[in-house]
Steps between C-alpha positions, in 0.01 A plus 500: 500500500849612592369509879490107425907490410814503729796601419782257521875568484766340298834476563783423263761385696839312522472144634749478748511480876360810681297674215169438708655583805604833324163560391316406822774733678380796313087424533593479848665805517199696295272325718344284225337175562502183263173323497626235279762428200663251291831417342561393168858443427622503161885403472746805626164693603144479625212675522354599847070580485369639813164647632577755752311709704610834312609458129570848379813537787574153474585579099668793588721326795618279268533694226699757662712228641608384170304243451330427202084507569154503306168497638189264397143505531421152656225341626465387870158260479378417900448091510385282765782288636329198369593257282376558154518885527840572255303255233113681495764809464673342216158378319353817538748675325590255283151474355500838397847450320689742728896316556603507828893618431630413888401519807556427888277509835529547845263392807423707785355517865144566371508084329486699186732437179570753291649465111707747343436466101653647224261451156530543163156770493439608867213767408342113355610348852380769771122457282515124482588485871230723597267325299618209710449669827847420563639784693815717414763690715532846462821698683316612797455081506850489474624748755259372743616091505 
């Protein structure tokens, strides 16, 4: 089951101009790739969540840089870039009573979508999505987009 997760990386950081720059200036540095992220701000400060191709020295990066960072088990759910795709999602987690707390998506070359989930039981999600047939990311996933 914990093949099924990817890690995600949150970032606690100032909002202000030149905070993502900062942090993209170090992933570049370490060689680390974002696959895709989001920006919540929240008054004086925001919160950056990325998928990137190597977690574990992404966390350390910015951890060692002063930053404050926490890592998530997420789930990225393959979708056809069709309209309808986000909603049978939705339903099918939604009939099994499992919240979807946020999430965010990303198209690529291949005309597929992908969804990056965070839920409220994701043991309950990865089985209800395989039930489903609906396929999941795993890191080698990840590292290979």
């Amino acid at each position: 089951m914990e093949d099924k997760m990817i890690k995600q990386i949150s970032l606690f950081a100032e909002n202000k101009p030149g905070r993502l720059a900062s942090v993209s200036d170090k992933f570049k540095g370490a060689g680390i790739n974002i696959r895709a992220f989001t920006i919540a701000e929240a008054g004086d400060f925001g919160i950056i969540r990325m998928v990137v191709d190597d977690p574990d020295l992404a966390h350390k990066v910015l951890h060692d840089s002063g930053f404050t960072v926490s890592e998530t088990n997420v789930l990225g759910v393959e979708m056809e870039d069709v309209p309808g795709q986000l909603g049978m999602i939705a339903e099918v987690l939604g009939e099994r009573d499992i919240n979807i707390d946020y999430a965010y998506a990303f198209v690529t070359r291949t005309e597929k979508a992908f969804l990056i989930v965070r839920v409220n039981d994701i043991r309950g999600a990865v089985k209800v999505l395989d039930d489903a047939k609906i396929k999941l990311l795993d890191m080698s996933d990840v590292q290979n987009l």
